[in-house]
N, CA, C and O atoms as a Tinker XYZ file with bonds, in Angstrom:
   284  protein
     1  N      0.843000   -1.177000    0.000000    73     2
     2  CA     0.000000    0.000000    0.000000    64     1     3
     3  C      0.895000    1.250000    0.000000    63     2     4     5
     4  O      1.967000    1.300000    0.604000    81     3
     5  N      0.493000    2.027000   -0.558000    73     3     6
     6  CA     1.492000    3.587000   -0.964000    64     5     7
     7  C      0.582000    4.530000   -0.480000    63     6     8     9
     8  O     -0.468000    4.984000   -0.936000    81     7
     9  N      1.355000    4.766000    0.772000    73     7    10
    10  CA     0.851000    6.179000    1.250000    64     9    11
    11  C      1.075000    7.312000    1.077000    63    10    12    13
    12  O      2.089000    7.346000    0.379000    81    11
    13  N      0.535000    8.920000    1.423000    73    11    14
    14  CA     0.633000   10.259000    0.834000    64    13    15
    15  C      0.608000   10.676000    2.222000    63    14    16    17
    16  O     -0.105000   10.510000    3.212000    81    15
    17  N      1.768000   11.337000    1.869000    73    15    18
    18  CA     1.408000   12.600000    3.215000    64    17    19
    19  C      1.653000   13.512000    2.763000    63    18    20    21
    20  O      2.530000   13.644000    1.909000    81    19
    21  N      0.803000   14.577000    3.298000    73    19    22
    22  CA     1.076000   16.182000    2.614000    64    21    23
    23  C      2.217000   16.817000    4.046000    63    22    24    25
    24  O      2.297000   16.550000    5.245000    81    23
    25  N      3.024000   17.844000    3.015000    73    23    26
    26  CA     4.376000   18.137000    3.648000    64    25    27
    27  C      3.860000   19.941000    3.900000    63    26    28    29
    28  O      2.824000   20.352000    3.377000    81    27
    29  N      4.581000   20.675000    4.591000    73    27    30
    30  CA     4.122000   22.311000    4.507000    64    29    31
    31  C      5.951000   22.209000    4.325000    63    30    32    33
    32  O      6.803000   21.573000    4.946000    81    31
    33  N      6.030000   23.321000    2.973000    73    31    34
    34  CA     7.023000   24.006000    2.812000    64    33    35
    35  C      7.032000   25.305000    2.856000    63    34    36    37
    36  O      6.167000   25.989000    2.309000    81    35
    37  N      8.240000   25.880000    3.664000    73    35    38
    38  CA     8.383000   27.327000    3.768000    64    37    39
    39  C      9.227000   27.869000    3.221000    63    38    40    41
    40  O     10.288000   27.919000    3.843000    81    39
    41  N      9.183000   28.655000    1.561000    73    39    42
    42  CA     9.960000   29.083000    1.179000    64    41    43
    43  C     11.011000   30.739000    1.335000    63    42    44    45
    44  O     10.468000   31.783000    1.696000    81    43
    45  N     12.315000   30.673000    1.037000    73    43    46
    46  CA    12.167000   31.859000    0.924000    64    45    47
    47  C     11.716000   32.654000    0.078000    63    46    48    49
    48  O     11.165000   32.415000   -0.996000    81    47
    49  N     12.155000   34.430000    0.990000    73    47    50
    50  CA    11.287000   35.509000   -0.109000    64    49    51
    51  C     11.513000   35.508000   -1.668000    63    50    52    53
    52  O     10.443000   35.644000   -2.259000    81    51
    53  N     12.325000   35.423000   -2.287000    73    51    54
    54  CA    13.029000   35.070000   -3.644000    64    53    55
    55  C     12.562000   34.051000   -4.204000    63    54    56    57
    56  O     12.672000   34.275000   -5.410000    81    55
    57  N     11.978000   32.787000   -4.014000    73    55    58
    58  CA    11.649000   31.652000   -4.469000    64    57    59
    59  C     10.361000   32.094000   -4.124000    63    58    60    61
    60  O      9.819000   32.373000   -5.193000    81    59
    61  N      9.570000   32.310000   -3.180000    73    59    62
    62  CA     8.221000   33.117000   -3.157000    64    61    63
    63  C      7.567000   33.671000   -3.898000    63    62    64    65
    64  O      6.350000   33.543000   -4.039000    81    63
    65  N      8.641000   34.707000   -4.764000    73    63    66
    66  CA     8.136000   35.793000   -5.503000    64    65    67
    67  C      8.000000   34.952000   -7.008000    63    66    68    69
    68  O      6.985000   34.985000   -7.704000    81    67
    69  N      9.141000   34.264000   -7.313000    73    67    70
    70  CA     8.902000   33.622000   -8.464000    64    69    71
    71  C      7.955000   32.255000   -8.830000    63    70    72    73
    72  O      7.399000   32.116000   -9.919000    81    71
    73  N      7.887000   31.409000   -7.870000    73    71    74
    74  CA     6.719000   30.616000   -7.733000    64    73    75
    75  C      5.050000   31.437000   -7.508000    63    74    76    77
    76  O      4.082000   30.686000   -7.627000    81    75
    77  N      4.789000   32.846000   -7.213000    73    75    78
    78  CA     3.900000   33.319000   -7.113000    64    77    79
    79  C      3.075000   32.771000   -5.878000    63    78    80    81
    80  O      1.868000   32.590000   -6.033000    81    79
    81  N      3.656000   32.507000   -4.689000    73    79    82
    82  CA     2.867000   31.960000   -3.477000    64    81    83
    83  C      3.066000   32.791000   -1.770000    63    82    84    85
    84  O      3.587000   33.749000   -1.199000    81    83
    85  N      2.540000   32.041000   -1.644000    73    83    86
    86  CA     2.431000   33.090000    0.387000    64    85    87
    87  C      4.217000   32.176000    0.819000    63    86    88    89
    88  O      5.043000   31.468000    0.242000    81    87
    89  N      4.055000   32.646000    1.838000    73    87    90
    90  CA     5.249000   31.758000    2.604000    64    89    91
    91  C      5.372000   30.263000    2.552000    63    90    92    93
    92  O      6.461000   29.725000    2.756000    81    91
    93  N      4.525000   29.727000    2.343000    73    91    94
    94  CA     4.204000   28.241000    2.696000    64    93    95
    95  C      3.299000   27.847000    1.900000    63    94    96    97
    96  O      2.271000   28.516000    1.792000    81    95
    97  N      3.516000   26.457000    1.034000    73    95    98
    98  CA     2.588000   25.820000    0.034000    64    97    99
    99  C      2.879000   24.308000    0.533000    63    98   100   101
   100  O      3.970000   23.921000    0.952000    81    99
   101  N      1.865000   23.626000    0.429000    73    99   102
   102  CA     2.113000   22.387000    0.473000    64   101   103
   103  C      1.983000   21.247000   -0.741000    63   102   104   105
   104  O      1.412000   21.347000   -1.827000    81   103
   105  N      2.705000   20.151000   -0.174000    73   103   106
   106  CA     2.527000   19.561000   -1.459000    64   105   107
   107  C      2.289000   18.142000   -0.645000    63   106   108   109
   108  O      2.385000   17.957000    0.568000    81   107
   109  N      1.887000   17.027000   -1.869000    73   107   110
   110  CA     1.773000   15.670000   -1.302000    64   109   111
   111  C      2.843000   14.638000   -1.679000    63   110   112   113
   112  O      3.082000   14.432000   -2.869000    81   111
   113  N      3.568000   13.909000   -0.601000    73   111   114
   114  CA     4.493000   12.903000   -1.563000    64   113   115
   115  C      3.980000   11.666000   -1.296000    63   114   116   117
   116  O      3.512000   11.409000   -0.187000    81   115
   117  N      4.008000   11.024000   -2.015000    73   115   118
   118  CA     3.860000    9.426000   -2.020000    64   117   119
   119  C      4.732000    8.701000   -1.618000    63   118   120   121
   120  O      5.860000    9.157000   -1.803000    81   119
   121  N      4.657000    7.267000   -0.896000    73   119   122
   122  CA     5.894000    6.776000    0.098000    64   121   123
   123  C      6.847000    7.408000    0.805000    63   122   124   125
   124  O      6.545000    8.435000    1.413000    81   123
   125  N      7.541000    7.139000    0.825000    73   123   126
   126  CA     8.971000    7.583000    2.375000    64   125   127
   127  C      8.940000    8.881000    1.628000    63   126   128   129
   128  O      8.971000    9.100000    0.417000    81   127
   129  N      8.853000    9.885000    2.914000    73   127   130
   130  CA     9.117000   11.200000    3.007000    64   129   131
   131  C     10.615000   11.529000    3.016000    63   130   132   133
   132  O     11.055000   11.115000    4.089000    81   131
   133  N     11.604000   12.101000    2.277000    73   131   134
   134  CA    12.742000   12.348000    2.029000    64   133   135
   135  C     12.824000   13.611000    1.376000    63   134   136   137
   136  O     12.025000   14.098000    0.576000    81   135
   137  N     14.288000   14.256000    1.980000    73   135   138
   138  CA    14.230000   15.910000    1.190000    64   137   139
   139  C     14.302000   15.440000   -0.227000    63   138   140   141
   140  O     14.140000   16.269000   -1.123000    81   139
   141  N     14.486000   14.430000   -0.455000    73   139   142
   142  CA    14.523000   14.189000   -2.585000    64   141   143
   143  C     13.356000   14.006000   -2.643000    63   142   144   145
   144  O     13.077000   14.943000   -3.391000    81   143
   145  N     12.071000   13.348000   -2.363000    73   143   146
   146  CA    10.648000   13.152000   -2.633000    64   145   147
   147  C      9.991000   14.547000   -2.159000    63   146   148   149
   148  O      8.968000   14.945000   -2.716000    81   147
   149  N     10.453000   15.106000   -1.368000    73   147   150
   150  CA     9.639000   16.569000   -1.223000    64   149   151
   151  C      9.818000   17.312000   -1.818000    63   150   152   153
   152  O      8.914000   18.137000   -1.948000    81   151
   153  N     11.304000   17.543000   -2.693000    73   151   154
   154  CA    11.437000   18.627000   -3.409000    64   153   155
   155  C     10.997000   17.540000   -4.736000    63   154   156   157
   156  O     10.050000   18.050000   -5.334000    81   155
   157  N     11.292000   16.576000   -5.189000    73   155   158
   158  CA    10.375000   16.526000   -6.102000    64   157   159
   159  C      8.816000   16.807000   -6.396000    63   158   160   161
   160  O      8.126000   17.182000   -7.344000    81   159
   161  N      8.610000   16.331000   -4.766000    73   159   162
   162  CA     6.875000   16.850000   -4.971000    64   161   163
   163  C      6.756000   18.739000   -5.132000    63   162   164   165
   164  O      5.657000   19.288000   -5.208000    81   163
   165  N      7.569000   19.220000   -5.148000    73   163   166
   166  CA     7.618000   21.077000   -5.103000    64   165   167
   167  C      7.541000   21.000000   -6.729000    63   166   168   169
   168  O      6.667000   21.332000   -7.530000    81   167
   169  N      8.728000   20.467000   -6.858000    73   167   170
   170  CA     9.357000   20.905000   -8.637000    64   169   171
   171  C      8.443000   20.557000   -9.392000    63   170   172   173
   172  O      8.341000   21.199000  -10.437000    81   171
   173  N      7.417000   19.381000   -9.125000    73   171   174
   174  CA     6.272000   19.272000   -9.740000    64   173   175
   175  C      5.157000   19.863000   -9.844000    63   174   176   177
   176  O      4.397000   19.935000  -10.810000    81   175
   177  N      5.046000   20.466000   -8.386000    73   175   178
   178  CA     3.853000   21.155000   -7.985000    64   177   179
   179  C      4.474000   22.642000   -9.213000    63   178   180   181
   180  O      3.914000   22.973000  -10.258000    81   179
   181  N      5.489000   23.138000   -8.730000    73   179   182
   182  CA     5.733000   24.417000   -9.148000    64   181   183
   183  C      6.728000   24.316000   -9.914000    63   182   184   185
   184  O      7.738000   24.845000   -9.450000    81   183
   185  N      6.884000   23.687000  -11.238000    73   183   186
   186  CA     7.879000   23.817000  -12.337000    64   185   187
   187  C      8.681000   25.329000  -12.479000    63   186   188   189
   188  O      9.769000   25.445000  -13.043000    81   187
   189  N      8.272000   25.942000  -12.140000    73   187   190
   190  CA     9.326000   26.990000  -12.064000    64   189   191
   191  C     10.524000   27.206000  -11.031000    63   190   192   193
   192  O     11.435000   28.024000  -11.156000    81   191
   193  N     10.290000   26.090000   -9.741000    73   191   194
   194  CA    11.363000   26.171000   -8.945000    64   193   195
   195  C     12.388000   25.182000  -10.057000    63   194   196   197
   196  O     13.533000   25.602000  -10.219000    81   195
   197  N     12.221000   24.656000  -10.361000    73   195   198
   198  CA    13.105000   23.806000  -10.766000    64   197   199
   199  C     14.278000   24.492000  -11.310000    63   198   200   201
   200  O     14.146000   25.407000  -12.122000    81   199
   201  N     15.749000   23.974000  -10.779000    73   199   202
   202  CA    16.901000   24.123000  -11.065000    64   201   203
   203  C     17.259000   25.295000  -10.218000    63   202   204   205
   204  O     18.345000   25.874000  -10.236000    81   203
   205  N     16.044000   25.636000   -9.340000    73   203   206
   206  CA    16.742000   26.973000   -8.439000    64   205   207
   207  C     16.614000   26.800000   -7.055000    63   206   208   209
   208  O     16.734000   27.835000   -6.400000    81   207
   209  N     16.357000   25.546000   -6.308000    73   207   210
   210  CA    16.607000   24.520000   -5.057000    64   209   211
   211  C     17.664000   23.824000   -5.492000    63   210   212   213
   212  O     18.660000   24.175000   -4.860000    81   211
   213  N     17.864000   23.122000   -6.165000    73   211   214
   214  CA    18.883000   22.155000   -6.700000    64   213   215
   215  C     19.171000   22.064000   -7.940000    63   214   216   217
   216  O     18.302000   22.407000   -8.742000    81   215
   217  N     20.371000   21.615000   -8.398000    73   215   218
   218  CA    20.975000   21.210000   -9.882000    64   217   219
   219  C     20.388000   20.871000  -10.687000    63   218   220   221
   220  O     19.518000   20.246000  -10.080000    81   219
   221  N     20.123000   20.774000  -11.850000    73   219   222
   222  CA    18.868000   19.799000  -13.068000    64   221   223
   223  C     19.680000   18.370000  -12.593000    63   222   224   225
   224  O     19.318000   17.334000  -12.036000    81   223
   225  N     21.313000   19.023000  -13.258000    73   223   226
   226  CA    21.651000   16.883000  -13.496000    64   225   227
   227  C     22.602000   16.546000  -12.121000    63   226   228   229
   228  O     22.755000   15.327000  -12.059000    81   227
   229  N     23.289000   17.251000  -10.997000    73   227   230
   230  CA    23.474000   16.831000  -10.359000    64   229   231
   231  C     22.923000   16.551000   -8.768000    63   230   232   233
   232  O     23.475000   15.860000   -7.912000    81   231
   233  N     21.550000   17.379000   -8.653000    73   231   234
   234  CA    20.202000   17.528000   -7.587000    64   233   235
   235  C     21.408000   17.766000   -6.446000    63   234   236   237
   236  O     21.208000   17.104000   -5.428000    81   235
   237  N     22.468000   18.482000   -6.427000    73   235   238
   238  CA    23.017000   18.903000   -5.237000    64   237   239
   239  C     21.865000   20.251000   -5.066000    63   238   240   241
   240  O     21.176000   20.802000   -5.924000    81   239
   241  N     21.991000   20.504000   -3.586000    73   239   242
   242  CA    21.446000   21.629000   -3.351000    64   241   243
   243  C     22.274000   23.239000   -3.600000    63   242   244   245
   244  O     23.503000   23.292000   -3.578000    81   243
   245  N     21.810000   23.916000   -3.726000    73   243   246
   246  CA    22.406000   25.091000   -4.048000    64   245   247
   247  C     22.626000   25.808000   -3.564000    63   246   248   249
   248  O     21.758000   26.180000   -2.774000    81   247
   249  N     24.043000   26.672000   -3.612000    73   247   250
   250  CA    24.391000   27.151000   -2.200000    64   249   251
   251  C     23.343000   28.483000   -1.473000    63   250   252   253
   252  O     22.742000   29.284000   -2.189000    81   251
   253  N     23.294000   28.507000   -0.136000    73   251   254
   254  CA    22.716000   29.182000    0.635000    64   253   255
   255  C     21.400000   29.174000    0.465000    63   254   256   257
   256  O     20.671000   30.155000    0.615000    81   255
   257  N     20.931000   27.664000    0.031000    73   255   258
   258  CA    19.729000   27.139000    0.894000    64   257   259
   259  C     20.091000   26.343000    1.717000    63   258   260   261
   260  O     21.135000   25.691000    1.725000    81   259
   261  N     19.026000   26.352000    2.653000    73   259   262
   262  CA    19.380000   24.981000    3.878000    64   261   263
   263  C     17.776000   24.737000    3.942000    63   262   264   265
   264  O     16.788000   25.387000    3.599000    81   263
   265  N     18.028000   23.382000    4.597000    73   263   266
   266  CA    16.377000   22.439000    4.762000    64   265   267
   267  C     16.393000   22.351000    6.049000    63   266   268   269
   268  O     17.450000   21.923000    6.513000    81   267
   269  N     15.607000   22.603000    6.754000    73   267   270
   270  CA    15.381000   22.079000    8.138000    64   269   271
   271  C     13.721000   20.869000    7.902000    63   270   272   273
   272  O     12.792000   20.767000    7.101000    81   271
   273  N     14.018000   20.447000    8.684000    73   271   274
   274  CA    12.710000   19.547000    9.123000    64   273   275
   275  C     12.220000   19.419000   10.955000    63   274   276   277
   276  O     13.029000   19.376000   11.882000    81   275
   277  N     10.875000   19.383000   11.073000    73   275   278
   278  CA    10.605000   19.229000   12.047000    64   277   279
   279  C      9.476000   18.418000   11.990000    63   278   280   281
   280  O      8.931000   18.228000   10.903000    81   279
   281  N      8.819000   17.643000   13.563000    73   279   282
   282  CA     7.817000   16.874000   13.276000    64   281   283
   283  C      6.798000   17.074000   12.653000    63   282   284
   284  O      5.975000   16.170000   12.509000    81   283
């Protein structure tokens, strides 16, 4: 069975302005919650982040973002 949990992301102001959203959007990922399945669930939700959280071909993160997580 494949479960969904919806995640709350808080972006910054700069990624805010260009995704066109409030502080915080959520998205849903399917199976194990991982910063690679959440930002995929973003880059999908919002094709315009893409390549400006992380690399196209090497998905390192980019400097002077950081991820925190909490429960």
């Amino acid at each position: 069975m494949v479960t969904t949990a919806t995640i709350r992301i808080r972006l910054p102001h700069h990624l805010r302005t260009l995704a066109n959203v409030g502080s915080e959007v959520k998205v849903d990922v399917e199976g194990e919650v991982t910063v690679r399945s959440a930002l995929n669930a973003l880059e999908a939700k919002y094709p315009m982040l893409r390549g400006t959280i992380r690399d196209h071909v090497t998905l390192q993160r980019r400097a002077y973002l950081r991820y925190f997580a909490s429960g």
